[in-house]
C-alpha positions in Angstrom: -24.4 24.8 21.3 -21.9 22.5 20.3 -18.1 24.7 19.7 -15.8 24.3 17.9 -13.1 22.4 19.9 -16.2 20.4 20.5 -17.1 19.6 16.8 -13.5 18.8 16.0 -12.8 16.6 18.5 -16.0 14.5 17.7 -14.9 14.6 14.3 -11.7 13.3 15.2 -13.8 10.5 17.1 -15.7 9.6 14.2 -12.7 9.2 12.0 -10.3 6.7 14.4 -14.0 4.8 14.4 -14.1 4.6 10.7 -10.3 3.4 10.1 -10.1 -0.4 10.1 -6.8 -1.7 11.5 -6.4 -3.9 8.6 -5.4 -3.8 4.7 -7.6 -5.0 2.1 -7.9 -5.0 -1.3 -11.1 -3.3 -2.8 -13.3 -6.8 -4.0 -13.9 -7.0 -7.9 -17.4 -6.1 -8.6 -19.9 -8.6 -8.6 -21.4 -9.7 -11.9 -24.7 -7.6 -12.7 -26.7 -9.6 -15.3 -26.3 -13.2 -16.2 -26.4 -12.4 -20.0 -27.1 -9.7 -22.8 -26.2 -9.9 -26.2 -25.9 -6.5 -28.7 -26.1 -6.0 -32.0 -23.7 -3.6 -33.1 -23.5 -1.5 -36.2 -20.1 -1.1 -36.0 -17.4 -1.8 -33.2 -14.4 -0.1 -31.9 -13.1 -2.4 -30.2 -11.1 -0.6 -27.7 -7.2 -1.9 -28.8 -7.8 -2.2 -32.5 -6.2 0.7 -35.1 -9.4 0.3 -37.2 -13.1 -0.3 -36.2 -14.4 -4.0 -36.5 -18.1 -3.2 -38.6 -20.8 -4.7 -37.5 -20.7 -7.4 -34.6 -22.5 -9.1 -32.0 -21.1 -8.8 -29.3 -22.0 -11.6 -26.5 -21.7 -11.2 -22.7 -23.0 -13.9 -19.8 -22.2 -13.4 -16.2 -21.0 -10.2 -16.4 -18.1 -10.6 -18.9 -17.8 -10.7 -22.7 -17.9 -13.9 -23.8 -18.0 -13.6 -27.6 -17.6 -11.4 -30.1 -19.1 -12.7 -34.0 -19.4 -11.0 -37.3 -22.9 -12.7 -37.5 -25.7 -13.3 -35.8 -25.6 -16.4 -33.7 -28.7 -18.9 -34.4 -31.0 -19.1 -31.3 -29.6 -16.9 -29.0 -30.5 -17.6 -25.1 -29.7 -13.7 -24.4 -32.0 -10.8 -24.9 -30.6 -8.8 -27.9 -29.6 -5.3 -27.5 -30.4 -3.6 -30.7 -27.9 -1.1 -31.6 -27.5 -1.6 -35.2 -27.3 2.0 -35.9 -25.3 2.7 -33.2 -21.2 2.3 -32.9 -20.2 0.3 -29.9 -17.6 1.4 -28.1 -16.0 -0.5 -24.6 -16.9 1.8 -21.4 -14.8 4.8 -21.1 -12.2 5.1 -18.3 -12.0 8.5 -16.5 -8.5 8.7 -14.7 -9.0 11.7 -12.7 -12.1 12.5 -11.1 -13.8 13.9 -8.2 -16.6 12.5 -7.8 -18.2 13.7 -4.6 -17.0 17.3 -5.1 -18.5 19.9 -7.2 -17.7 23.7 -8.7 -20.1 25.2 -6.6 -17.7 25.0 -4.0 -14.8 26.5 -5.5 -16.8 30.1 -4.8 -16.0 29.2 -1.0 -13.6 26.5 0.1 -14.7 26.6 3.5 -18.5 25.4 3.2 -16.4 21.8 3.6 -15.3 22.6 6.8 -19.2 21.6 7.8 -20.4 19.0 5.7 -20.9 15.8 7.0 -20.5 12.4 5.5 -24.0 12.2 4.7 -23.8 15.4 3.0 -20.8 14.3 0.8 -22.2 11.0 -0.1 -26.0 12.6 -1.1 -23.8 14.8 -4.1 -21.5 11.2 -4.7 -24.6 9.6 -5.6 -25.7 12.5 -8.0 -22.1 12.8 -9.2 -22.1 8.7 -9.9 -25.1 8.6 -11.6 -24.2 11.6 -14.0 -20.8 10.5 -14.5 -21.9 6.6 -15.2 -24.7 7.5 -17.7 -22.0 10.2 -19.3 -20.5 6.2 -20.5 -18.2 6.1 -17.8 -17.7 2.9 -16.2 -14.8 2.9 -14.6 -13.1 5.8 -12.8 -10.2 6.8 -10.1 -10.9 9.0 -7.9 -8.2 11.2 -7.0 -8.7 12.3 -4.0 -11.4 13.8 -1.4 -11.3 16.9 0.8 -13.6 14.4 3.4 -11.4 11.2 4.6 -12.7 8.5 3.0 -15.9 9.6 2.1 -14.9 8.3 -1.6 -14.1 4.8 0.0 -17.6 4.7 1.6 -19.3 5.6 -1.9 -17.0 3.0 -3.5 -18.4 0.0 -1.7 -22.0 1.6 -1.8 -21.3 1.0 -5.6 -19.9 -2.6 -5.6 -22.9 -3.9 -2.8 -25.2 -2.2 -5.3 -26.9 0.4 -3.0 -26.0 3.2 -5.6 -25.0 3.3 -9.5 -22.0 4.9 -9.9 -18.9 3.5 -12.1 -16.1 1.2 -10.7 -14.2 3.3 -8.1 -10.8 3.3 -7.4 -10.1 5.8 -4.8 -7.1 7.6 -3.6 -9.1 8.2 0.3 -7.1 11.3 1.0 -4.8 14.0 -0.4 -1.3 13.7 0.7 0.2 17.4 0.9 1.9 19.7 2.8 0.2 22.3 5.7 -1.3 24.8 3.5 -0.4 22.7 0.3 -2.9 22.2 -2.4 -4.6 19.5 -1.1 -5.1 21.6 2.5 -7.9 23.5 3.1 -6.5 25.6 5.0 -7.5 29.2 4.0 -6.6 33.4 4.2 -8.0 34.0 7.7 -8.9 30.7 9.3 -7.3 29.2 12.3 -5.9 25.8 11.9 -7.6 24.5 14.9 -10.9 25.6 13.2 -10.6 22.8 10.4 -12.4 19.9 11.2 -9.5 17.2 11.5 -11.5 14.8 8.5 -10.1 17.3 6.4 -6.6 17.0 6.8 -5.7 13.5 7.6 -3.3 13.5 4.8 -1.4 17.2 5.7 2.0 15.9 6.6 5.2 17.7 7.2 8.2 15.2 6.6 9.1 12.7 5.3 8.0 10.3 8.0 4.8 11.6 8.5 4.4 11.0 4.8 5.2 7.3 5.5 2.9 7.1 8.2 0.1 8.8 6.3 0.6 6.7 3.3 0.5 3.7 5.2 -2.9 4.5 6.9 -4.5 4.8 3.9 -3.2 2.0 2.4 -4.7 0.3 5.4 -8.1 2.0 5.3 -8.5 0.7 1.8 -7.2 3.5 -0.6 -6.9 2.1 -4.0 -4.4 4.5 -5.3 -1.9 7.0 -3.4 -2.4 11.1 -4.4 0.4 13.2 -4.1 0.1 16.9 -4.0 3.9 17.3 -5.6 3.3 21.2 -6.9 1.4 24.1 -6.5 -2.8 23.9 -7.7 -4.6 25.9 -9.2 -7.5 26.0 -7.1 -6.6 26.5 -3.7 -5.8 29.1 -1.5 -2.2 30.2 -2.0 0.4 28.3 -3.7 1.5 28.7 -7.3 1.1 25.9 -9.6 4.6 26.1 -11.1 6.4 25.6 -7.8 7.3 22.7 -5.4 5.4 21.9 -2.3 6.7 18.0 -1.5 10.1 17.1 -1.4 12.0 14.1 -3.6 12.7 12.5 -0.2 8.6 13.0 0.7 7.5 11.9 -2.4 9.9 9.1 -2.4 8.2 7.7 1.3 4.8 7.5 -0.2 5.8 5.6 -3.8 7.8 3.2 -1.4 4.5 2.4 1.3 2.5 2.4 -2.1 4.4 -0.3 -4.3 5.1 -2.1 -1.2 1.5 -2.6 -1.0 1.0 -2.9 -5.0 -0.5 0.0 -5.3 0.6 3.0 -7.9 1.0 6.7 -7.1 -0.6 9.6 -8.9 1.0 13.0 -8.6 -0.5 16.6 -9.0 2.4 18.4 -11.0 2.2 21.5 -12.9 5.4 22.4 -12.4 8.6 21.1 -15.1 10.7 20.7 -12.1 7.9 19.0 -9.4 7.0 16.5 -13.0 10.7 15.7 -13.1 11.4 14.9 -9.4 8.3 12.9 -8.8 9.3 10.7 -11.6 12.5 10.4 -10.6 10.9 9.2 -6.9 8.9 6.6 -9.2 5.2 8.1 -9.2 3.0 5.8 -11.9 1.4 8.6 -13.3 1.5 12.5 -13.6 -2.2 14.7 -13.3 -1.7 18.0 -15.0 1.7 17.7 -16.4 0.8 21.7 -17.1 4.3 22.8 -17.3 6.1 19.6 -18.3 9.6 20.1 -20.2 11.6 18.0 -22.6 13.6 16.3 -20.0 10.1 15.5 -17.8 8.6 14.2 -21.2 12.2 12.4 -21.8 11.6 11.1 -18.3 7.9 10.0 -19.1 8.5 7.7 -21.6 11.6 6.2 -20.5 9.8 5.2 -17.2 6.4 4.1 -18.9 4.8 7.2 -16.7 1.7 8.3 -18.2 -0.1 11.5 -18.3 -3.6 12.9 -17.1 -3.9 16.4 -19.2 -7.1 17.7 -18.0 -7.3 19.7 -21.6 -11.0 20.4 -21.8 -11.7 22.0 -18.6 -10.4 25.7 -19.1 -13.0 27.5 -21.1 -15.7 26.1 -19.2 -14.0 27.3 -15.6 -12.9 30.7 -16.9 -16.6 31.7 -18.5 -18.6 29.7 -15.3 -16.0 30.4 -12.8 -16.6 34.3 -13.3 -20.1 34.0 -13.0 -19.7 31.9 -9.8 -17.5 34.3 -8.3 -14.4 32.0 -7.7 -11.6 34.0 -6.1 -9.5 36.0 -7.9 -6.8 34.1 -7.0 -8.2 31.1 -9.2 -9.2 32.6 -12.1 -5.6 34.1 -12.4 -4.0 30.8 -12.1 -6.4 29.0 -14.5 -5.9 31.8 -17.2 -2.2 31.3 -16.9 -2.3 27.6 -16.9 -5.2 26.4 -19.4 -3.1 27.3 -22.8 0.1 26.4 -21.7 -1.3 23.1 -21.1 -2.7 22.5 -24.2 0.2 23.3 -26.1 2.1 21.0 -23.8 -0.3 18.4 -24.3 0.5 18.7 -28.0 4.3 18.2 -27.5 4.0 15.4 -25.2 2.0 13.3 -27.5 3.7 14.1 -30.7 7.3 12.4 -28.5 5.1 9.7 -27.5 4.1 9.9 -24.1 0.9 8.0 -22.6 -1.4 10.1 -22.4 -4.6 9.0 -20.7 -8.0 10.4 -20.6 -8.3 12.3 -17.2 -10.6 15.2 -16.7 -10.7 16.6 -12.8 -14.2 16.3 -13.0 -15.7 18.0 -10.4 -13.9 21.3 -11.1 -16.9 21.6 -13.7 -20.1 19.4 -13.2 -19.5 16.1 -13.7 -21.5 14.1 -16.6 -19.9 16.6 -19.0 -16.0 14.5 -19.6 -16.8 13.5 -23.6 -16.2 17.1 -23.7 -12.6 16.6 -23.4 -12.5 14.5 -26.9 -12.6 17.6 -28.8 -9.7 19.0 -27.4 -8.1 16.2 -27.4 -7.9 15.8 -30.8 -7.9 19.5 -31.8 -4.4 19.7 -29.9 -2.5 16.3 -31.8 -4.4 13.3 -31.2 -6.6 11.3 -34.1 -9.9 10.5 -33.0 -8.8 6.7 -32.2 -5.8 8.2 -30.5 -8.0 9.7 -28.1 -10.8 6.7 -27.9 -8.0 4.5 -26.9 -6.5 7.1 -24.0 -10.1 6.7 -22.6 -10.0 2.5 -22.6 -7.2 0.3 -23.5 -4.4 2.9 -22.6 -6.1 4.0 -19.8 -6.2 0.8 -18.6 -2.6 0.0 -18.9 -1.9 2.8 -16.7 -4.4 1.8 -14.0 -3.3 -1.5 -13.8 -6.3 -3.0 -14.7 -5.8 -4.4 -18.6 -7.1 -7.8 -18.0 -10.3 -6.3 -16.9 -11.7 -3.1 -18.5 -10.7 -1.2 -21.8 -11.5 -3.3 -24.5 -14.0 -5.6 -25.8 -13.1 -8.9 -25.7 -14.1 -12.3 -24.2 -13.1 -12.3 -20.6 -12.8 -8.8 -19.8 -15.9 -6.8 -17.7 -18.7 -6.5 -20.1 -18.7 -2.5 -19.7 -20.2 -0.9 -23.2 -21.3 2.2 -24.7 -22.7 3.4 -28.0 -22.6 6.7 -29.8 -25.0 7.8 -33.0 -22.8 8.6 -35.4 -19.0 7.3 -36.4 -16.5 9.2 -34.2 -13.9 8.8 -36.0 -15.0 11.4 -38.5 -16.6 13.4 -35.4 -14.9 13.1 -32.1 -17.6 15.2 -30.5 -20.7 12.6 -30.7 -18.6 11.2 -28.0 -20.1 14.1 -25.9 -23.8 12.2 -25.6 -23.8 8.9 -25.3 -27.0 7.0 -26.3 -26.0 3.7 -24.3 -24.2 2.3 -21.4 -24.0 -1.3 -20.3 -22.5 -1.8 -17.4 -21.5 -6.0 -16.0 -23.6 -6.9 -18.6 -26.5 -4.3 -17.3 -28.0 -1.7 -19.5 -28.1 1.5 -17.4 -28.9 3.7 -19.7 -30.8 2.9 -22.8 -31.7 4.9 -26.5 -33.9 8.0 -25.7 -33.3 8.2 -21.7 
């Protein structure tokens, strides 16, 4: 029988094998199908205050090349009917967790032994059911397994699994017994598999350092654990865990290396300082104040308000039997960040389209639309926080979140007109994704 010390120090093995010793950027996806052509009933074009009607929308190698109010004669593409459909570019989901599910929240521990392979198996469900929800494009912020998102990622781009375009954050950065820890009531930490905590730092070198190596291993995107979370073992979400000075050493290895940095803050005063240390964008925001919204805008810093996840975790996470501890702290937080939500738009913050997937099963984000809306935004308002806004934030403008000639030809369609009814954006009828349809009318 294989103990303990035993497993962890194989594990320990297994990760110094997987780290390169290098930096690379993640490669731009490769081009799925050399042309498609769709006829849409009416466009929303992604940018635009107003839909566009109907359009053909044109895309050869991957990109969109065209975009005509007629029909073009003799077109060398097959056609796409979606006549009755509105078109829509793919959506963006900002925050995601894409290889972790709610079943786990019950227990926290079952992670301390899964393997790789039993991460990736649920990425590759997760992918699937979060691509064919219509999104194409997605950050993934952060995984309890080192680099297990990384490893999905380029499954994705060599086309061994569907999934959306990844970016991933590899590990969370956070303090022992922080929110990005597992370290839980009871356990020993010599018991946790080291995999598990290769961003757990307690300065602000090790910050550095840990930053650094996952800038090297290919990390697309730095995650912060600046406050308190909700789900995890002790903590509360309204209170620091990093330092200005900590968070500070990670934006500073991440612009270096032109990448941005997300922070988890709740808290008014953990929003405010990991601003001030020149995070790119705030996840939660739960408890965010007039001088962290002041902040916000006057540093472009956008914000990922997981809005539509609260009912669904109070009713399910009940009947799951998630600790007590979390279904306190999501009661306290889930109005107080809708309400937030509202005052943050209304001053004219960013706000993105980010759903911490994974902390309800994923496949289910258009949810989100509905609250969206219901606390400020229009229904554009809130189409546009899931494409060309959301692409402003991630850095990635000139290639996703919008239709238009050049930009990846990532596409989805909705029965109905969403501007009069947000929540048809909760089943989407069709995704294209480079130019591929991977998911059609009736399946």
């Amino acid at each position: 029988m294989i103990t303990t010390t035993q497993k962890n120090a194989l594990s320990l093995l297994f990760v110094l094998l997987l780290q390169p010793t290098f930096a690379f950027a993640a490669p731009d996806p490769v081009p799925e199908a050399d042309g498609l052509l769709a006829h849409c009933g009416t466009l929303i074009d992604g940018r635009s205050d107003t839909p566009r009607g109907e359009a053909w929308v044109s895309i050869e190698n991957g990109r969109f090349s065209r975009i005509d109010q007629t029909a073009p004669t003799d077109p060398a593409s097959p056609v796409l009917d979606l006549s009755d459909l509105t078109c829509l570019p793919g959506l963006i989901e900002m925050h995601t967790h894409i290889l972790e599910g709610p079943e786990e929240l019950t227990d926290l521990t079952a992670y301390y032994d899964f393997s790789l392979e039993d991460n990736l198996e649920a990425g590759h469900r997760y992918a699937l059911a979060t691509l064919r929800s219509g999104i194409t494009t997605a950050r993934n912020l952060g995984t309890y397994y080192g680099w297990a998102g990384r490893e999905l990622r380029e499954e994705i781009e060599r086309g061994d699994a569907p999934g959306p375009r990844l970016l991933v954050a590899g590990y969370y950065l956070t303090i022992p017994g922080g929110g990005g820890d597992l370290l839980a009531p009871g356990v020993d930490e010599a018991d946790i598999p080291p995999h598990l905590r290769l961003g757990v730092s307690r300065t602000p070198t090790e910050f550095a350092h840990n930053a650094q190596r996952a800038v090297d291993g290919g990390a697309d995107v730095l995650k912060v654990i600046a406050s308190g979370a909700v789900l995890a073992y002790g903590g509360e979400p309204g209170a620091p865990e990093m330092s200005p000075a900590e968070i500070r050493a990670v934006v500073e290895v991440a612009h270096a290396a032109g990448l941005k940095v997300a922070a988890h803050a709740h808290g008014a005063r953990s929003i405010i300082e990991a601003i001030e240390a020149g995070a790119d964008t705030i996840e939660h925001a739960t408890y965010i104040d007039d001088e962290g919204i002041r902040l916000a805008i006057e540093h472009g810093v956008g914000l990922s308000m997981d809005v539509g996840a609260g009912d669904w975790m109070i009713e399910q996470g009940r009947l799951m039997g998630w600790p007590d501890e979390f279904m306190r702290k999501t009661i306290e937080t889930t109005q107080v960040q809708r309400d937030n939500f509202r005052r943050a738009h209304e001053a004219g913050v960013d706000i993105v389209f980010g759903t911490d997937a994974g902390i309800y099963p994923h496949g289910m984000a258009g949810m989100q639309f509905a609250f969206m809306v219901e606390y400020g935004m229009t229904p554009m308002e809130a189409i546009q926080a899931a494409t060309s806004v959301a692409a402003r934030q991630l850095g990635w403008a000139d290639r996703v979140g919008a239709i238009e000639p050049g930009l990846y030809g990532d596409m989805v369609a909705v029965a109905g007109d969403p501007l009069t009814d947000i929540s048809v954006m909760e089943k989407v009828s069709v995704v294209v994704k480079g130019g591929r349809l991977v998911k059609g009318p009736g399946n």
